[in-house]
DOVOLO-741011 format. One line per 8 residues: number of its first residue (from 1); their letters; for each residue x, y, z of C-alpha. Coordinates in Angstrom, 3 decimals, padded with zeros to 6 digits. Layout:
<recs>
NUM	a	X Y Z  ...
</recs>
This chain:
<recs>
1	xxxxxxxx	-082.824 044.727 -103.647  -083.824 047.660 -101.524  -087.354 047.523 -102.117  -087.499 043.277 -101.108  -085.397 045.068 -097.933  -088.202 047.375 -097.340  -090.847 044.825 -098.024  -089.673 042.878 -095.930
9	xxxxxxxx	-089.221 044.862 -092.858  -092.611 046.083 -093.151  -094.130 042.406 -092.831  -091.565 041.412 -089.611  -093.245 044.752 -088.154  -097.190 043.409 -089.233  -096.579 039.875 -087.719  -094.659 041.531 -084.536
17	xxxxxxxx	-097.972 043.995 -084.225  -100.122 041.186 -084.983  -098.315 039.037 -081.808  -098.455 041.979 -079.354  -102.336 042.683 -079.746  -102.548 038.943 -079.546  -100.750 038.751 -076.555  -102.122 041.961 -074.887
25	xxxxxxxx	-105.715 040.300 -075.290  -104.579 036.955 -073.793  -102.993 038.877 -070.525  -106.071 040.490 -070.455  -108.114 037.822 -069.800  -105.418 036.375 -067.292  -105.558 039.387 -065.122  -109.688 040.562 -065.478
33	xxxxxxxx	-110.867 036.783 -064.302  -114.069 035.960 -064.359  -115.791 036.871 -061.168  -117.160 033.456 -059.517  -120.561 033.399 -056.973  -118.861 033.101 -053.651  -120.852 029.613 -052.721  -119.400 028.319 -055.785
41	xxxxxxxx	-115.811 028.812 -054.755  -114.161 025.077 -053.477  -112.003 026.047 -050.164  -109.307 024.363 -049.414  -109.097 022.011 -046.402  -108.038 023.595 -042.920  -104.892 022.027 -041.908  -105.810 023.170 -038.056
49	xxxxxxxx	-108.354 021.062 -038.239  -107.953 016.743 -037.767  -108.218 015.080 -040.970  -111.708 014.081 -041.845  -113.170 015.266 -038.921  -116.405 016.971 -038.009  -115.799 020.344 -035.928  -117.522 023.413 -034.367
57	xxxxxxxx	-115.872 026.407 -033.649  -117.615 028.375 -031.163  -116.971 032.070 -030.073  -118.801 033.496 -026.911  -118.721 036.715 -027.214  -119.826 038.449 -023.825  -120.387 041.612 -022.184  -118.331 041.819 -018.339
65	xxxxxxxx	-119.800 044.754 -017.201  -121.094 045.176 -013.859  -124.680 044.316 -014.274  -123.363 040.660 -015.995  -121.842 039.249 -013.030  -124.794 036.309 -012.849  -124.318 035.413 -016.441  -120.563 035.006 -016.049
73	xxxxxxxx	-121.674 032.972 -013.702  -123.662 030.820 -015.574  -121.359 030.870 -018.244  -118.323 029.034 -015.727  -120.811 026.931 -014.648  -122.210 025.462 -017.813  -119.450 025.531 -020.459  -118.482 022.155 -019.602
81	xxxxxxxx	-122.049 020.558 -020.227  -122.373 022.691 -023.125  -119.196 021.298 -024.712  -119.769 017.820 -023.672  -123.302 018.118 -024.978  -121.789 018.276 -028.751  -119.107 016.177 -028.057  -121.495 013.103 -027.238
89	xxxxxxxx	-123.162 013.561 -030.923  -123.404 010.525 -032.966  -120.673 012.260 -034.964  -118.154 012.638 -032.037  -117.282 016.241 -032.713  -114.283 018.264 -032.442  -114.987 021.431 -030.672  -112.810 024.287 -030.667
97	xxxxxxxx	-113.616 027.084 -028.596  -112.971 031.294 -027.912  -113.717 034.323 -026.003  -114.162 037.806 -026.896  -114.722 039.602 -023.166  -116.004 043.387 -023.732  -116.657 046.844 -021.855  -116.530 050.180 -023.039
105	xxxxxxxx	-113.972 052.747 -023.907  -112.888 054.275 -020.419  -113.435 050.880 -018.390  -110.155 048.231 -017.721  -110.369 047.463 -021.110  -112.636 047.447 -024.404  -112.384 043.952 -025.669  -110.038 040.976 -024.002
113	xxxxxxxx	-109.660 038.380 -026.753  -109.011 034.532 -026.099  -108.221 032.921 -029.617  -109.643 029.604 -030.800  -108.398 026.448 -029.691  -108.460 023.345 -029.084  -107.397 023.372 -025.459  -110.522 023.563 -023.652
121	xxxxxxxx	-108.795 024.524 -020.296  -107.369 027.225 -021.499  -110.479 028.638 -022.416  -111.828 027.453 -019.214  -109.091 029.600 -017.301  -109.880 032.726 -019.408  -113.206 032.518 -018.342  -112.538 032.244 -014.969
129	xxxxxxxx	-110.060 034.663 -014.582  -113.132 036.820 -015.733  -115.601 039.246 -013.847  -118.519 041.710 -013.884  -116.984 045.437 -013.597  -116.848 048.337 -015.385  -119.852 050.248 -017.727  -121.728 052.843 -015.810
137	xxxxxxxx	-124.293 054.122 -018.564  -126.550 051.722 -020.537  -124.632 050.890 -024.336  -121.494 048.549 -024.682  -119.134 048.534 -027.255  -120.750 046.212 -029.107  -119.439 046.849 -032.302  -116.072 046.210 -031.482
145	xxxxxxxx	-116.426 042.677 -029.825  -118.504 041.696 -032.852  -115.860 042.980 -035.252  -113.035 041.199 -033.293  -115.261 037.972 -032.750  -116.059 037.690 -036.544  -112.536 039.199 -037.610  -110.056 038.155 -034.894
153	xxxxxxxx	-110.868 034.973 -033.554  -108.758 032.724 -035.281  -111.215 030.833 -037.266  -110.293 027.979 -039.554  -111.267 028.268 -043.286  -114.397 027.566 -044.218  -115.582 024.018 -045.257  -117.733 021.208 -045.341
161	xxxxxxxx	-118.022 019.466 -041.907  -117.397 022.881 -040.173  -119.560 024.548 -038.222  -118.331 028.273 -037.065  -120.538 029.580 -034.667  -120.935 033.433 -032.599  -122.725 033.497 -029.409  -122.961 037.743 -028.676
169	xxxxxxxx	-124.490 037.543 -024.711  -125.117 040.880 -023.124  -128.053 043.028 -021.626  -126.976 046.539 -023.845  -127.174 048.200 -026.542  -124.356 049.161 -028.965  -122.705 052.524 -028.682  -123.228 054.356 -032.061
177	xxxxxxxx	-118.991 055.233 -032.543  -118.522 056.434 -035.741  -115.146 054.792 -036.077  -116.072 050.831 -035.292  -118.474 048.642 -037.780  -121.817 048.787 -037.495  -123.295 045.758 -036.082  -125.201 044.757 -038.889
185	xxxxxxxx	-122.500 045.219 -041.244  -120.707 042.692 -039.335  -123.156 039.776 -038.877  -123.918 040.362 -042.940  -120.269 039.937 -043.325  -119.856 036.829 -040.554  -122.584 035.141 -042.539  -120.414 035.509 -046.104
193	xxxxxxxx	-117.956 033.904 -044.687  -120.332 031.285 -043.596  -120.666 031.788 -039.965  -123.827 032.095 -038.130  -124.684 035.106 -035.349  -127.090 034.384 -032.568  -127.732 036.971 -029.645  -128.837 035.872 -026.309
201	xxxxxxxx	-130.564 038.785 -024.273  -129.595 038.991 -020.427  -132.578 040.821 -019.094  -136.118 042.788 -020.513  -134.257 046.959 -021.790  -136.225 047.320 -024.780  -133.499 048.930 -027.129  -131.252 045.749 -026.864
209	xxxxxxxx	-133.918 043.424 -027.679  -134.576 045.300 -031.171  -131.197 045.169 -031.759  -130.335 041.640 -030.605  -132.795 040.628 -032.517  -131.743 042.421 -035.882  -128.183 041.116 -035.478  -129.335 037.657 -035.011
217	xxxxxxxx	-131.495 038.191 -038.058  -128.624 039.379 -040.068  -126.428 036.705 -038.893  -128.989 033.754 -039.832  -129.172 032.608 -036.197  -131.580 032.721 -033.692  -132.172 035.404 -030.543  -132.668 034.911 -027.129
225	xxxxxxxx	-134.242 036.394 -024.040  -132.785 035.008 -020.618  -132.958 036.165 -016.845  -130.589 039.167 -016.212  -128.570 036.502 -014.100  -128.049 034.147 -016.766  -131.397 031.819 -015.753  -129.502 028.919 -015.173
233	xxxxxxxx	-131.031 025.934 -013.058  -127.772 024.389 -011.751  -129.136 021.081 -009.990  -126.402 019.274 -007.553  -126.828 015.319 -007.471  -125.319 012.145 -005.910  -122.430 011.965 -008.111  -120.770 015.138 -008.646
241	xxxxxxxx	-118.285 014.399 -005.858  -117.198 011.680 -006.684  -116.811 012.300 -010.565  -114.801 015.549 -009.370  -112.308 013.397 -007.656  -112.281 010.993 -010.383  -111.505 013.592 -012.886  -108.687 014.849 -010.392
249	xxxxxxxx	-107.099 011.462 -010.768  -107.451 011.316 -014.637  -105.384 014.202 -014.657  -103.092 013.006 -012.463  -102.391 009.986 -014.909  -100.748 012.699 -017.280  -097.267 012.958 -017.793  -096.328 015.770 -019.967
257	xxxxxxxx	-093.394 015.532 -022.391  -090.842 017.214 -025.240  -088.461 019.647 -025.646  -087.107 020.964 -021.946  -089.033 024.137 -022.026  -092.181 022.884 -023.705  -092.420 020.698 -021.718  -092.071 022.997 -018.466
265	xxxxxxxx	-094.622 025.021 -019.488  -097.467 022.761 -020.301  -096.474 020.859 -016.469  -097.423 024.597 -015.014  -099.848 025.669 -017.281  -101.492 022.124 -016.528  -100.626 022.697 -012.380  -102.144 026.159 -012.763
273	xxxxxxxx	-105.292 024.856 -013.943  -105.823 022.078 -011.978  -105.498 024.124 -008.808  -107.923 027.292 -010.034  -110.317 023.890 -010.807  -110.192 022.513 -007.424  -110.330 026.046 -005.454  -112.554 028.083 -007.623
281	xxxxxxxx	-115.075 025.738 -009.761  -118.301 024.076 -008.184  -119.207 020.368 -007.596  -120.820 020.322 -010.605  -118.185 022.206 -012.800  -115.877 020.356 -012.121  -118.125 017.028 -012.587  -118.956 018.237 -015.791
289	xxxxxxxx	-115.361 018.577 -016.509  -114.611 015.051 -015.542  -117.114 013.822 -018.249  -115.328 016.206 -020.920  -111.579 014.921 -020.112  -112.668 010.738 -020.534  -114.651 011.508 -023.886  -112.108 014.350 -025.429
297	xxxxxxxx	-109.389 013.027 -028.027  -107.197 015.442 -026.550  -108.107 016.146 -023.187  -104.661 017.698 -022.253  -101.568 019.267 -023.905  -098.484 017.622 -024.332  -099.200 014.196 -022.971  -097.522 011.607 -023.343
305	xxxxxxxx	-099.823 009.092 -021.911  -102.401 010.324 -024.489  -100.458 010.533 -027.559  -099.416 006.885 -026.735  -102.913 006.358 -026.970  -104.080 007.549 -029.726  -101.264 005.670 -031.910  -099.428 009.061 -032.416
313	xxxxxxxx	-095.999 008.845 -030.924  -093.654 005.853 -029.284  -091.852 004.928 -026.561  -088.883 004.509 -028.929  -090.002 007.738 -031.351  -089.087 009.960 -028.309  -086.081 011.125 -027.855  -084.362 010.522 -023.816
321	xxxxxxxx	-083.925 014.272 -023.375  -087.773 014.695 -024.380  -089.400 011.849 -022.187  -091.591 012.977 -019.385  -089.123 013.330 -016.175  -090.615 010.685 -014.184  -090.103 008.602 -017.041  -086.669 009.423 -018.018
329	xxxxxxxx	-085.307 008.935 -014.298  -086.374 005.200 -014.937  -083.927 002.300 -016.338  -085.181 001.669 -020.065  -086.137 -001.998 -019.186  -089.359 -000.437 -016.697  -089.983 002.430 -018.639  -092.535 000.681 -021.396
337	xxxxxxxx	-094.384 -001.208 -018.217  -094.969 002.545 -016.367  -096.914 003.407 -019.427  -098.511 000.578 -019.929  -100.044 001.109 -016.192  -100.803 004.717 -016.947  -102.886 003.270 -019.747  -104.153 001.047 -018.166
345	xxxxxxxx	-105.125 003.417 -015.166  -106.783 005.892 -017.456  -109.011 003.586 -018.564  -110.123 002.331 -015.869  -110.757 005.979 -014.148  -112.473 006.639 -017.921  -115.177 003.763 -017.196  -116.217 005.113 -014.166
353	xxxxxxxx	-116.622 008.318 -015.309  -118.587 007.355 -018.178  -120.703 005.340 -016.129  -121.546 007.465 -012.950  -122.162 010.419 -015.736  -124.433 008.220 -017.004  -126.541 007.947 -013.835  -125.698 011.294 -013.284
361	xxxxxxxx	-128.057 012.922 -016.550  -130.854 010.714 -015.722  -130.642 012.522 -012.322  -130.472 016.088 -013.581  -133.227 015.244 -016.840  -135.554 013.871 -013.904  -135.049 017.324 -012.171  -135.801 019.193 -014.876
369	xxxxxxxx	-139.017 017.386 -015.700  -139.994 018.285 -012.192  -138.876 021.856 -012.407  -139.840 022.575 -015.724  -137.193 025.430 -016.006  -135.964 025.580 -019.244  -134.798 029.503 -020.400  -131.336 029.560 -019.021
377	xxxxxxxx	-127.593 030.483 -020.672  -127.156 026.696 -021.452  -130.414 025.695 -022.774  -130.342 028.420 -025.256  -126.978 027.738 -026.186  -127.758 023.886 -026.370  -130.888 024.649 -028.462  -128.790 027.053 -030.843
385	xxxxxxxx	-126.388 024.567 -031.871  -129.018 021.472 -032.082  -130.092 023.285 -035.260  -126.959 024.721 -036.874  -124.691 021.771 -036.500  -127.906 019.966 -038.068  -127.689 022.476 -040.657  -124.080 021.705 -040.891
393	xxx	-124.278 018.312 -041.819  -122.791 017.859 -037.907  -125.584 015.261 -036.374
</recs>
């Protein structure tokens, strides 16, 4: 009796071994995976991003020292007809846009980040609200704005349809601080997580262009040389007034709604904007600008007018307390005909737009064929992206 005892506690403690080596090598291969290539890995859709849709993601990274003031100047000028220019692909776009302003430790400030996003003026009022000052001796903290643009920015995940995209503009060198990331450490790592670096050289100082052009090598883009004041060839024509004052009206067709303090902000915000456009940007800015708010899917935040539009809210959806306050102040029984003329307003203001812009390119490609100038901010940036959206499957 004792020794069938014996026997068989020794075989409950063989099968119990047995389990645990069998169970220690099946938790081993749970936690010591099997290392995948990284452009094997399937990423998971971006939910910031509209379903389905085809988007570039765009960070300008820029020095604002004092020796940059003409390319900030430029840069105001032109982001309008840069954006619009990828926004009128076959593809129709989604751009998404930020800022990564830099100096130099001891100056106002090192780096002055604007996030990605969707809201176009916002962007637009950051890069106003700029200016050249600062720096003093030749090198730029470089290193840092690259980090932060690469790092920081807010960019989406990675996937197909996406195109994430680094413009570094400046006329410096990096300072060689031991405690930021080297530069080429960063446009290796920008391009693993599928971004691609290009450099665009303000000026001729030969120790930025060997370095502009390594980072741009290292970040699979391309590298620039442009005038130290940005070389751009604005060219005024027949219609800018007129599409400024038509794009003043669009705007004024908006009607901003939700919650009470939503709401309030995104009426200032939007009041805020509209008067730094009409005191501060040119003709042709603000022409530009015009074009970009009839062709955008969301030209402004909060509207009603344009969510009505696009199918994504109701008249009845909204709740009283929410409805735009020119709205609300109405009798129920007029409130659906006000939007229907707001509608019907916009679109009318939309096909003017679209058509004096139209008449408005031929003018400025016919200048430019006369010119022949053609090494500015804008047409390196335009020539930058007709590639790697291409490359992108973005056409």
């Amino acid at each position: 009796m004792e020794r069938k005892t014996i026997g068989a506690a020794i075989m409950l403690f063989a099968f119990s071994v047995g389990i645990a080596f069998a169970s220690i090598s099946f938790f081993g291969r749970v936690i010591h995976p099997v290392e995948v290539p990284e452009d094997r890995i399937e990423l998971p859709p971006d939910e910031s991003n509209p379903p389905n849709g085809q988007t570039l993601e765009m960070v300008f990274v820029l020095d604002t020292t004092g020796s940059m003031g003409g390319l900030l100047d430029a840069a105001k000028e032109k982001i309008w007809s840069i954006v619009n220019d990828v926004m009128q692909k076959q593809s129709r776009p989604n751009v998404r846009v930020g800022l990564v302003a830099y100096r130099d430790i001891g100056d106002d400030y090192v780096t002055r980040l604007t996030p990605i996003t969707a809201d176009l003026d916002r962007v637009y009022s950051e890069l106003m609200d700029l200016d050249a000052g600062g720096g003093g001796d030749s090198p730029e903290n470089v290193r840092r704005a690259l980090a932060e643009g690469v790092k920081d920015a807010g960019w989406s995940t990675a996937r197909a349809g996406v195109a994430q995209v680094i413009f570094l503009v400046g006329d410096a060198p990096p300072h060689n601080y031991q405690n930021e990331p080297d530069v080429l450490a960063t446009a290796s790592e920008a391009v693993r997580k599928n971004m691609i670096v290009n450099t665009i050289q303000c000026g001729s100082d030969a120790g930025t262009r060997v370095v502009w052009q390594q980072i741009a090598a290292a970040g699979q883009g391309k590298y620039f040389a442009i005038a130290q004041n940005g070389g751009v060839d604005t060219i005024h024509t027949p219609y800018d007034e007129r599409l400024s004052e038509l794009g003043r009206r669009l705007s004024g067709t908006t009607l901003t709604y939700g919650a009470a303090p939503v709401r309030e902000v995104a009426a200032r915000t939007m009041a805020e904007t509209e008067s730094k456009v009409a005191n501060a940007a040119s003709n042709t800015a603000r022409a530009d600008r015009a074009l970009n708010k009839a062709i955008s899917k969301d030209a402004y935040v909060n509207d009603f007018v344009q969510d009505i539009e696009k199918g994504k809210t109701r008249l009845s959806d909204v709740k009283a307390e929410d409805l735009p306050e020119a709205i609300r102040k109405m009798p129920e029984a007029e409130r659906s005909q006000e939007i229907e003329k707001k509608v019907v307003e916009r679109k009318k203001i939309r096909e003017e737009i679209l058509q004096l812009s139209k008449q408005r390119e031929a003018f400025i490609k016919a200048e430019r064929l006369r010119s022949g100038k053609t090494n500015g901010f804008d047409t390196a940036v335009q020539s930058a992206l007709g590639e790697q959206l291409a490359r992108r499957g973005i056409k």
